[in-house]
C-alpha positions as a Markdown table, in Angstrom:
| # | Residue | x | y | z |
|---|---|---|---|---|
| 1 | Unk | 18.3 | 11.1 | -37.0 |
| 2 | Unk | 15.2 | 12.4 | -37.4 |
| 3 | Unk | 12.2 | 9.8 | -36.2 |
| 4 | Unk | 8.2 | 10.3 | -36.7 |
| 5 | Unk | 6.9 | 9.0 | -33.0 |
| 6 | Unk | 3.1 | 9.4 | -35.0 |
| 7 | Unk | 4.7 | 6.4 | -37.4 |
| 8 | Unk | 6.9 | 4.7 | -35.2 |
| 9 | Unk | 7.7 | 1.0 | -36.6 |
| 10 | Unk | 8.0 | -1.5 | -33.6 |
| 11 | Unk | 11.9 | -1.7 | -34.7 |
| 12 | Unk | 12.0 | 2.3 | -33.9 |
| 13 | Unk | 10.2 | 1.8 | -30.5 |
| 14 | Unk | 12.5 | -0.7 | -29.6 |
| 15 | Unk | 15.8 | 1.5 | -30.0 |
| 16 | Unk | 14.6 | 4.1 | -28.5 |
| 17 | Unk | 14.0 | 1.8 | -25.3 |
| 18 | Unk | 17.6 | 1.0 | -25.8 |
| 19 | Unk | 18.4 | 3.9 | -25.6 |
| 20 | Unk | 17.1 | 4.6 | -21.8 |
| 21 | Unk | 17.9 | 1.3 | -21.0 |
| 22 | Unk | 15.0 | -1.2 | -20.4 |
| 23 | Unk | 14.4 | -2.0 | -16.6 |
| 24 | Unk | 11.9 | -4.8 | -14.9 |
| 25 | Unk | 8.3 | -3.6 | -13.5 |
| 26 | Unk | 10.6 | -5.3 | -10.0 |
| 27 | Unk | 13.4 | -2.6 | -10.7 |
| 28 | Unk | 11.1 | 0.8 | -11.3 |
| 29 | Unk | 9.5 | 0.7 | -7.4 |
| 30 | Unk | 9.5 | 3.9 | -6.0 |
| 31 | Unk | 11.2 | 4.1 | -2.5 |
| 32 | Unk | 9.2 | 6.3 | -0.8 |
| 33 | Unk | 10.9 | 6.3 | 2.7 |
| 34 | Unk | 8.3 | 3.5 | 4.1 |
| 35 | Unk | 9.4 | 0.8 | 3.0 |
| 36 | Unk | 9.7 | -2.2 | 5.4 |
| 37 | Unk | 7.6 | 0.6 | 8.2 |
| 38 | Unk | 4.3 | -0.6 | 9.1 |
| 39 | Unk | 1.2 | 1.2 | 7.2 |
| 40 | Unk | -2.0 | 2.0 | 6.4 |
| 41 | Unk | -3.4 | 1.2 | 2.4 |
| 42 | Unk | -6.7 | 2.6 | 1.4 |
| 43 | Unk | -7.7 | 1.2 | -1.7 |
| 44 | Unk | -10.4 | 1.7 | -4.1 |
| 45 | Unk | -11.9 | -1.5 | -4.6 |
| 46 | Unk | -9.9 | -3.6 | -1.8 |
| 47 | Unk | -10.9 | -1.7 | 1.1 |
| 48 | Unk | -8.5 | -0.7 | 4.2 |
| 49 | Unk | -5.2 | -3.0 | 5.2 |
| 50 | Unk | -2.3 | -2.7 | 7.4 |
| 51 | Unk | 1.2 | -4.3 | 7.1 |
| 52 | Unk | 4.4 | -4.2 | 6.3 |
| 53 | Unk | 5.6 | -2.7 | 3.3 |
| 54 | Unk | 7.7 | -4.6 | 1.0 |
| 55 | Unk | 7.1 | -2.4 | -2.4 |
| 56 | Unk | 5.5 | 0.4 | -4.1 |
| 57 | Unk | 4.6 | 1.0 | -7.9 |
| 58 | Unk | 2.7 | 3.6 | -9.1 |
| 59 | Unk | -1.1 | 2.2 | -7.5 |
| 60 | Unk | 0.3 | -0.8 | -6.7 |
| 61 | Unk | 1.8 | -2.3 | -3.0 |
| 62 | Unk | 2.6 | -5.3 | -1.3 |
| 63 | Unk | 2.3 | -5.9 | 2.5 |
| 64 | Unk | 3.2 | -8.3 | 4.2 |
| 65 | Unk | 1.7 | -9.3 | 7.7 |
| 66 | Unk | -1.0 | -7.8 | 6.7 |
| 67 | Unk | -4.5 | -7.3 | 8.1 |
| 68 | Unk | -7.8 | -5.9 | 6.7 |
| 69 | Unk | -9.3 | -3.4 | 8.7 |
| 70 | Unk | -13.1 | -4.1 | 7.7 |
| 71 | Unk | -14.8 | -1.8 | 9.9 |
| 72 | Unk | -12.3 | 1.0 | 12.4 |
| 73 | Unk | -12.7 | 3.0 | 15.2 |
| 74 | Unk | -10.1 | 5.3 | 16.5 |
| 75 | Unk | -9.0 | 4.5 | 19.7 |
| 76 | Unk | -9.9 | 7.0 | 22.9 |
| 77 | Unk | -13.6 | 7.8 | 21.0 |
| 78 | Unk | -11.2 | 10.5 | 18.9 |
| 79 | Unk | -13.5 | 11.3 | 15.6 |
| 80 | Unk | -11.4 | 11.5 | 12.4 |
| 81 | Unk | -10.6 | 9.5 | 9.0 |
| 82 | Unk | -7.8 | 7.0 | 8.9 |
| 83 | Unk | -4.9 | 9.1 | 9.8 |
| 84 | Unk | -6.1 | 9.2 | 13.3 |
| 85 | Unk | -6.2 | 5.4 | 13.2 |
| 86 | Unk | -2.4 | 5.6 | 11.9 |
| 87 | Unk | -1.7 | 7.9 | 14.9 |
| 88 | Unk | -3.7 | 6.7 | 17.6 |
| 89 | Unk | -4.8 | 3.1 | 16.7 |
| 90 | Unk | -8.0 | 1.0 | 16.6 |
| 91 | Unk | -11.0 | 1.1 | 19.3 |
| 92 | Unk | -11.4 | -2.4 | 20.9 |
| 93 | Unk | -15.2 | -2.8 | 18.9 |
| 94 | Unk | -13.2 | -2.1 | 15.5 |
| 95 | Unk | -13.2 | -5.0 | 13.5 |
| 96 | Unk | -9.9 | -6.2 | 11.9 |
| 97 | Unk | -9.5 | -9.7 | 9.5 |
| 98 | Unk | -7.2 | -12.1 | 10.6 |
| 99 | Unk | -3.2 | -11.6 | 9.5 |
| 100 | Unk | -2.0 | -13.0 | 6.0 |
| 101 | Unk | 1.8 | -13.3 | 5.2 |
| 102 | Unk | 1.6 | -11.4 | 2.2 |
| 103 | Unk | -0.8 | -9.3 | 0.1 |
| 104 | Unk | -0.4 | -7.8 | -3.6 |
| 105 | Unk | -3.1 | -4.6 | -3.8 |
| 106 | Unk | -4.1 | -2.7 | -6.7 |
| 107 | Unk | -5.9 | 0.9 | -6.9 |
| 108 | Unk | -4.1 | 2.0 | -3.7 |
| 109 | Unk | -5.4 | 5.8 | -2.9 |
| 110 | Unk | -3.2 | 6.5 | 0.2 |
| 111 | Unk | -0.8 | 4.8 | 2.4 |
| 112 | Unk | 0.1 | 6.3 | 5.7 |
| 113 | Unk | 3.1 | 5.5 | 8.0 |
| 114 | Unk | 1.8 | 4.2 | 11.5 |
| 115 | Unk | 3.3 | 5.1 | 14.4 |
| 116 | Unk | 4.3 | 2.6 | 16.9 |
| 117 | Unk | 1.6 | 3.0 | 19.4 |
| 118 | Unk | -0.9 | 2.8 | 16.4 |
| 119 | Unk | 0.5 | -0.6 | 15.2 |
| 120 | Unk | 0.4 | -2.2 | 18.5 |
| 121 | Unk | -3.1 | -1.5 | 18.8 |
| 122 | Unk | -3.7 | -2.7 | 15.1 |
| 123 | Unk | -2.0 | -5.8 | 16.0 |
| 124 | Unk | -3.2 | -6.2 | 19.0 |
| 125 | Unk | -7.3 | -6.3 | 17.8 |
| 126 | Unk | -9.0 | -9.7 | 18.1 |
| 127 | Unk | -9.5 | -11.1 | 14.5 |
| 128 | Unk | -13.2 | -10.8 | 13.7 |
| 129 | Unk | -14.7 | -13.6 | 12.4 |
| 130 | Unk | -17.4 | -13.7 | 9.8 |
């Protein structure tokens, strides 16, 4: 069968989603190995947060335990972006929201694994208030 995907009818589209089987937005999240690890999400209009997280898609992630990181410093006066906060952790005068359960955020650039001695520290920050 020969079908013109310029003229497609909505009948047409919908066989040929039949055809590779139509999945929930839930079922298409990408496991990319740091799921349920503790991270870092830069995002475009959302700032900086660290969590826990619970799933990817595409731009998309959820965190949960999750904490903004408004305004960072990486610990031991080290100069860097935010993958030395993800490997060394936050300077005491950083200043870090206080934790929500759960976050859904959008326009995510990066999200960086955290290494154990950087999410204590990230935990471990004084919530900063207003």
């Amino acid at each position: 069968m020969s079908i013109d995907v310029d003229n497609l009818t909505i009948g047409q589209a919908r066989q040929i989603a039949a055809m590779f089987g139509q999945q929930s937005r839930e079922q298409l999240v990408f496991d990319n190995g740091m799921i349920g690890k503790y991270v870092i999400a830069r995002c475009r209009d959302a700032g900086v947060h660290a969590g826990v997280l619970r799933a990817t898609n595409g731009r998309e992630c959820v965190l949960t335990e999750a904490r903004r990181l408004w305004y960072w410093k990486i610990a031991g006066g080290r100069k860097g972006a935010l993958n030395g906060v993800a490997t060394y952790g936050l300077s005491d005068d950083s200043k870090v929201g206080v934790a929500v359960s759960r976050i859904h955020l959008t326009e995510n650039c990066e999200l960086i694994e955290v290494t154990p001695e950087a999410e204590a520290s990230i935990r471990g920050v004084k919530d900063h208030e207003g």
